[in-house]
N, C-alpha and C positions, 0 to 999 in steps of 0.2 A: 175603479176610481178614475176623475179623469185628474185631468194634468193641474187643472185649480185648484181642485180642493188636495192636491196635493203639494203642492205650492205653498198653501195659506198652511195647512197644516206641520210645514216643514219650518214657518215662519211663525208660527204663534208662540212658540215659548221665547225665542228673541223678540217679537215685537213687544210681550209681557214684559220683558226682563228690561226693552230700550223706556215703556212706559214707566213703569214702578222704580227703576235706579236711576234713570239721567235724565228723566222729564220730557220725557219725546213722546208727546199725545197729540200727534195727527192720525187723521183719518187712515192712514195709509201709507206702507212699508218707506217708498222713497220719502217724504214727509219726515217721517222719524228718523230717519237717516241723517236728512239735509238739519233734523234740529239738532240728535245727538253728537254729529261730528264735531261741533265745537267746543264740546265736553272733555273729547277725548287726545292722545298722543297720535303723531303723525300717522305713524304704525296700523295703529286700531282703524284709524280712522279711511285709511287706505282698502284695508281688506273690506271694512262695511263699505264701502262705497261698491267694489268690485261686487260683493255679493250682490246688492242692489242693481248693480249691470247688469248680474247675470238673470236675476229674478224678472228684470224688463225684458231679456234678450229667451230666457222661457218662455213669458207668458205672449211677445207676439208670435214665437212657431207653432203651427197649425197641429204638428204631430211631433211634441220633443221627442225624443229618444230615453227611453226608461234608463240607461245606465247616467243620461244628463240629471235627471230625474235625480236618482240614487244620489250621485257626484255633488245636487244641490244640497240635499236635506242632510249629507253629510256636512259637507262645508257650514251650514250654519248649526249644526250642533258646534262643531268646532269655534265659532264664532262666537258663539252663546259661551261657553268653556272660557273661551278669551275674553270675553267682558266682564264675566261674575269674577274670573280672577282680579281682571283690572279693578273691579271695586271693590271687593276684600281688602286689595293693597291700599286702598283709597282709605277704607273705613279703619284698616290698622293706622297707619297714619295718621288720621284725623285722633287716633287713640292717644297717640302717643304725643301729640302735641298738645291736647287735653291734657291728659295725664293725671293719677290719682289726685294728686296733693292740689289741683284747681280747683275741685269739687270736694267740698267740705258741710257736714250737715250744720243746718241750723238750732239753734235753740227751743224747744217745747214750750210753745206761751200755752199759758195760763189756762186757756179753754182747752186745751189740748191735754191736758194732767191728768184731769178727774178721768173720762173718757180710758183714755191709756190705761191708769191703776184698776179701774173696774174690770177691762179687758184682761190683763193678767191675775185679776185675783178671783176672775170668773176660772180663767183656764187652769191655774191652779187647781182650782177645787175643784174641776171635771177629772184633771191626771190624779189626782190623789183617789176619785171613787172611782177609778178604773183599773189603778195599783191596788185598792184594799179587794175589790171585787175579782183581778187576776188570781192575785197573791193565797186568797180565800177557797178560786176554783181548784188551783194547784195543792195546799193541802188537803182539801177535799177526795181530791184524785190520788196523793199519796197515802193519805187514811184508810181509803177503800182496797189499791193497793196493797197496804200492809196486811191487810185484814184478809185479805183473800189471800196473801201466802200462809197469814197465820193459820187459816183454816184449811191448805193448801185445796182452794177453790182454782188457785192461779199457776 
């Protein structure tokens, strides 16, 4: 492999993770960097940049060295780790300022009733001939049972 497609490889689930959570869909790692840092706390914000230094300061040497190699694809796992945490905390947060009692269901109109009652008086009456048809196999199988100790077949 060379040092590219090792590179992008090392970067693809952080560049997934900068597209699909903080909205950072440029073309291209520095790009998403330069959008996502504004989303983020000093902190984060600091190490993605570094990383991004180091991904530019990779891809101009001619022949990096496999443990630089190594040392990157670690670090942005680490990074990746560090982001997905930050929005977990982001998305409990957002939970807890929502919070149950802001979302409350509404009322079933009118078109909505028949619909619904058919739905459960259909499923009803599927569970009920799937209980009389269990219910039915398992005496079956206790009758037979019996009957075979009676005749000690069993």
């Amino acid at each position: 492999m060379n040092k590219n497609s090792l590179i992008e490889a090392s970067l693809f689930p952080l560049r997934e993770l900068l597209a699909r959570e903080f909205g950072a869909s440029a073309p291209d790692f520095a790009g998403q960097v330069k959008a996502a840092v504004s989303r983020l706390p000093d902190d984060l914000a600091q190490i993605l940049a570094k990383l991004e230094n180091t991904e530019t300061i990779l891809r101009k040497e001619a022949e990096p060295l496999p443990e630089g190699l190594a040392d990157f694809g670690f670090r942005c796992g680490q990074v990746y780790e560090k982001l997905m945490a930050h929005r977990q905390m982001q998305m409990e947060l957002e939970n807890v300022v929502v919070g149950p009692d802001s979302v409350s269901a509404a009322p079933l109109q009118a078109s909505q009733i028949e619909p619904l009652a058919r739905f459960v008086e259909v499923r009803d009456r599927v569970f009920r001939k799937i209980a009389d048809f269990t219910l039915k196999a398992l005496l079956i199988g206790l009758g037979l049972l019996t009957l075979g100790l009676v005749l000690g077949l069993v």
